[in-house]
KEDREN-103090 format. One line per field, with one value per residue (C-alpha): y, z, x. Coordinates in steps of 0.05 Angstrom, whole numbers, plus 5000, padded with zeros to 4 digits. Example, Ala and Ser with C-alpha at 12.3 -4.5 7.8 and 13.67 -1.06 7.14 Angstrom:
c2: (4910;4979)
c3: (5156;5143)
c1: (5246;5273)
***
This chain:
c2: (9408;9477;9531;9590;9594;9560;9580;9533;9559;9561;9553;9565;9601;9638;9695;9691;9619;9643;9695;9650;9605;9665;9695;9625;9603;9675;9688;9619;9628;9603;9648;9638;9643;9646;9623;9637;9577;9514;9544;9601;9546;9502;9568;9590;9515;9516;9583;9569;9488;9493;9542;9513;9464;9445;9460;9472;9460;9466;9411;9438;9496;9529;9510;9487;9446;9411;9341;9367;9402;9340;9298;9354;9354;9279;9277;9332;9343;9285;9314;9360;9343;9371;9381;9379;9422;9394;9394;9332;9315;9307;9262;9204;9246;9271;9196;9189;9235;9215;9141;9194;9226;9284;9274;9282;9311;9369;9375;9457;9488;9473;9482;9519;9472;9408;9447;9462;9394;9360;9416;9395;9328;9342;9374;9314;9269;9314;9305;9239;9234;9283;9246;9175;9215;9234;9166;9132;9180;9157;9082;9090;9136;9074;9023;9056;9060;8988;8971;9004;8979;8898;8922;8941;8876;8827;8865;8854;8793;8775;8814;8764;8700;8722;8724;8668;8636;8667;8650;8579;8583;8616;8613;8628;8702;8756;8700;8722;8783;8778;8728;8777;8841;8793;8778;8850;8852;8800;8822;8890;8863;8810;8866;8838;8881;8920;8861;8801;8839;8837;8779;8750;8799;8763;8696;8701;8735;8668;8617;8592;8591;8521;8511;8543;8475;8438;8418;8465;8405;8387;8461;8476;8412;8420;8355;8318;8300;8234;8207;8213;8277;8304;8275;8327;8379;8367;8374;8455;8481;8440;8452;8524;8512;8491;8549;8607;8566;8591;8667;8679;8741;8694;8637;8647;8649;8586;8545;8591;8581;8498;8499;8546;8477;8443;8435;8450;8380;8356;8328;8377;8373;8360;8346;8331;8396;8405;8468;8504;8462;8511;8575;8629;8661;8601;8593;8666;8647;8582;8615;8675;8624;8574;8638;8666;8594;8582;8647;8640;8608;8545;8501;8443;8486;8548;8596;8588;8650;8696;8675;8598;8610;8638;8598;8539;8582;8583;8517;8492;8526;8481;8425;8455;8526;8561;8588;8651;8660;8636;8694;8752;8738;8738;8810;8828;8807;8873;8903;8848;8848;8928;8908;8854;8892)
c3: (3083;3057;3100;3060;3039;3088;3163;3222;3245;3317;3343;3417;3449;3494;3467;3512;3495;3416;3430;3468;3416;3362;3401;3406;3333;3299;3345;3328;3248;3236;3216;3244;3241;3298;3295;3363;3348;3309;3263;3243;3238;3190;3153;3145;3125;3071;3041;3055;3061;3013;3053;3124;3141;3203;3262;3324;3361;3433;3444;3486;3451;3448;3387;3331;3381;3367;3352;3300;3273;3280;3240;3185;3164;3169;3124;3074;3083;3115;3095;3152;3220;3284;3350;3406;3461;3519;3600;3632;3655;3571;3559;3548;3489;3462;3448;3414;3379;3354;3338;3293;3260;3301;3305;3373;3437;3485;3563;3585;3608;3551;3560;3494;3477;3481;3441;3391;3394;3377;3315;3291;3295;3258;3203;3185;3192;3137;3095;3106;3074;3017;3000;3003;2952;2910;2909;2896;2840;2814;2815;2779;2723;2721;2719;2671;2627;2640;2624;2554;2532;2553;2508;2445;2461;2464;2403;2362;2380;2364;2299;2278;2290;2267;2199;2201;2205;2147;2102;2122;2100;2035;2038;2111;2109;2142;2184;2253;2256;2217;2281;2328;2301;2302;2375;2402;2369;2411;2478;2466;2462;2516;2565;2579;2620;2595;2615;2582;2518;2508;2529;2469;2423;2433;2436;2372;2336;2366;2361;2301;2319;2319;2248;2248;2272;2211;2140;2085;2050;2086;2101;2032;2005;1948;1967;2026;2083;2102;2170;2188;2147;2196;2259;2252;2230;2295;2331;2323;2380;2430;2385;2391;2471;2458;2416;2467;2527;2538;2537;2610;2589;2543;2600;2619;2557;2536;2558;2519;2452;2463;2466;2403;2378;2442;2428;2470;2474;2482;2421;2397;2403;2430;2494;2487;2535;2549;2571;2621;2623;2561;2571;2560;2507;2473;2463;2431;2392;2365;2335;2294;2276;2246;2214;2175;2163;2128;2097;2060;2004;2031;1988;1975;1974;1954;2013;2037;2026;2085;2106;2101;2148;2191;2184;2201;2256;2288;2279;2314;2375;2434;2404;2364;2396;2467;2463;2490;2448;2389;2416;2419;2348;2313;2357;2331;2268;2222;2249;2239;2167;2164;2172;2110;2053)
c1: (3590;3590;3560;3568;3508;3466;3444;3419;3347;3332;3267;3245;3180;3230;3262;3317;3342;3331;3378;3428;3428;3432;3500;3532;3526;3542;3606;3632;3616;3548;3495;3428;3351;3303;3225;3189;3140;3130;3082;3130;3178;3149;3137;3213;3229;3178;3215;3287;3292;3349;3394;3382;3438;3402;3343;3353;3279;3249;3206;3152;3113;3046;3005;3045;3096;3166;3142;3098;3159;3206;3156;3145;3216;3228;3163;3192;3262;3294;3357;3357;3370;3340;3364;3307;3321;3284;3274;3289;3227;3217;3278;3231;3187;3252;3279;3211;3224;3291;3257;3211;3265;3307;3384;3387;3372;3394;3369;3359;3388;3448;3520;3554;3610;3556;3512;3572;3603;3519;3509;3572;3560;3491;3526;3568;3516;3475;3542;3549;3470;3484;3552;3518;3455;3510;3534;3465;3456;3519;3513;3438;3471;3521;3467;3435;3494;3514;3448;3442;3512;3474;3417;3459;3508;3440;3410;3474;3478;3407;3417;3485;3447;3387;3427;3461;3389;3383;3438;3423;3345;3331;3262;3252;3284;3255;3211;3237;3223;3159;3151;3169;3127;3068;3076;3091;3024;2994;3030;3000;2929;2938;2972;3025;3075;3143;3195;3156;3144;3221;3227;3171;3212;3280;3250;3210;3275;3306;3262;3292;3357;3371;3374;3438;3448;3419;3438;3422;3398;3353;3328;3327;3296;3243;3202;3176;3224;3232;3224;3299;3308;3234;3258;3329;3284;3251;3309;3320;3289;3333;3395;3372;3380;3443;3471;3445;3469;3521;3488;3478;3432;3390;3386;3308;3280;3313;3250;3204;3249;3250;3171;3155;3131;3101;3025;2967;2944;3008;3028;3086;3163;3212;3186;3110;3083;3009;2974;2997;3060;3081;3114;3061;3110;3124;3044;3041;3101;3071;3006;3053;3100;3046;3016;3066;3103;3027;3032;3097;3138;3174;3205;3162;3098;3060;3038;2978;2917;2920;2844;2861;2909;2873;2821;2866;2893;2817;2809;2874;2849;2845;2892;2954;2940;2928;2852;2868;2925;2886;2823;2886;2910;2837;2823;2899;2892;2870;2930;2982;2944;2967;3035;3046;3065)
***
């Protein structure tokens, strides 16, 4: 640890022992402070905590004594470590005090080199701390890198199947994120907290996904599917499952992309969920997907007016749609209207 331009501050109601202490240090290259009390003490720390490399403290003192010291720099600056000086008849308080927070302990009267040999053994302690600070600082800078590099990797990602969603579907481009900007809407008026809003935004942009896995002809058909031709169109959401599987990063939000099409009374696909049994997410995504699905060209139909569909919306509540979900998207709806062009 670097002393140059620190001093160790010795504090002791006697002014004998302050001036022992004083002589010892200076002759063997420290320099030093002396407070005659706790109170003046806690005063020098508040000034100087940066340039004192350590405290040296008598335990027993009028008024402001050495515990209350001990305490105030383990509540403040834990980085600095204190020495109690103590008689024996104290030894038990002084251990107490170490449980509290001091380094360690010296009986009166002292001998020099023990005194020496404990300081220095304070001071690489406190370097120990400040190197393992250093360190922590480190590995959060490095986290946080690591952790932005994931973000753009999942966000490209997202992006490239995203479009090949697209190329697939003519008529469904720009649906995904019109899905997802819909249900940052909602997560904002249902208050939902920093982590699951990401999570709804990747899962909406990836709901869809699955139809990477099905024929263009059959996406792109003009006219009604048949029964074989609906029951592959019902298959996306598990295909979906199936294409981000092997995404460890994606992993938990693969139940929330399966169930964009589960129903609240428990008549959707694939898997026939009820209620609660449905990811919350996947419920948010449901209503915004149904919505702008009604809303635009497909096809084998005309989109439906923006009231109908939400008219249809309202009415769907409590059997295709989550109530709640169903309450968030009427109160959200002027805005997600503000962002159709």
């Amino acid at each position: 640890m670097e002393l140059e331009n620190k001093y160790i501050l010795a504090v002791d109601d006697e002014e004998d022992i302050r001036e022992i202490i004083a002589e010892t240090l200076e002759t063997t290259g420290y320099r030093c402070q002396t407070a005659a009390d706790g109170s003046e003490a806690i005063e020098i720390i508040n000034r100087d905590a940066e340039q004192i490399a350590a405290v040296i403290c008598d335990l027993k003192m009028p008024q402001v004594s050495g515990d209350q010291v001990v305490q105030f720099i383990a509540s403040n600056h834990p980085i600095i470590p204190v020495i109690i000086l103590t008689g024996f008849a104290q030894l038990d308080m002084a251990l107490d005090h170490i449980r509290l927070g001091a380094f360690d302990y010296l009986t009166k009267p002292f001998k020099v080199k023990e005194l020496l040999l404990t300081l220095r053994r304070a001071l690489e302690y406190r370097q120990l701390k400040e190197e393992q600070a250093k360190y922590h600082e480190f590995l959060e800078a490095k986290i946080k890198e690591v952790t932005a590099e994931l973000n753009n990797s999942v966000i490209q990602s997202v992006g490239a199947l995203i479009m090949a969603i697209e190329e697939k579907d003519v008529y469904t481009r720009g649906h995904s994120h019109r899905v997802a900007l819909y249900s940052s809407l909602l997560a904002r008026t249902m208050n939902l907290t920093q982590d699951e809003k990401k999570d709804l935004e990747y899962a909406a942009l990836l709901h869809d996904v699955g139809k990477i896995g099905i024929s263009e002809y059959i996406l792109n058909k003009p006219g009604k599917l048949d029964n074989v031709e609906y029951e592959i169109i019902k298959s996306h959401p598990s295909k979906g499952v199936k294409i981000l599987e092997p995404m460890s990063f994606l992993q938990h939000l693969l139940p929330t992309i399966e169930a964009h099409h589960e129903r609240f009374d428990g008549r959707g696909y694939p898997n026939g969920l009820a209620g609660e049994q449905i990811p919350p997410l996947a419920r948010i995504i449901a209503v915004c997907d149904s919505y702008d699905a009604m809303t635009s060209e497909r096809s084998y139909r005309q989109p439906l007016a923006r009231e109908a569909a939400l008219t249809e919306i309202k009415k769907c509540a409590g059997s295709q749609f989550d109530p709640e979900v169903v309450k968030a998207f009427v109160m959200t709806y002027d805005e997600i209207l503000a962002t159709i062009p």
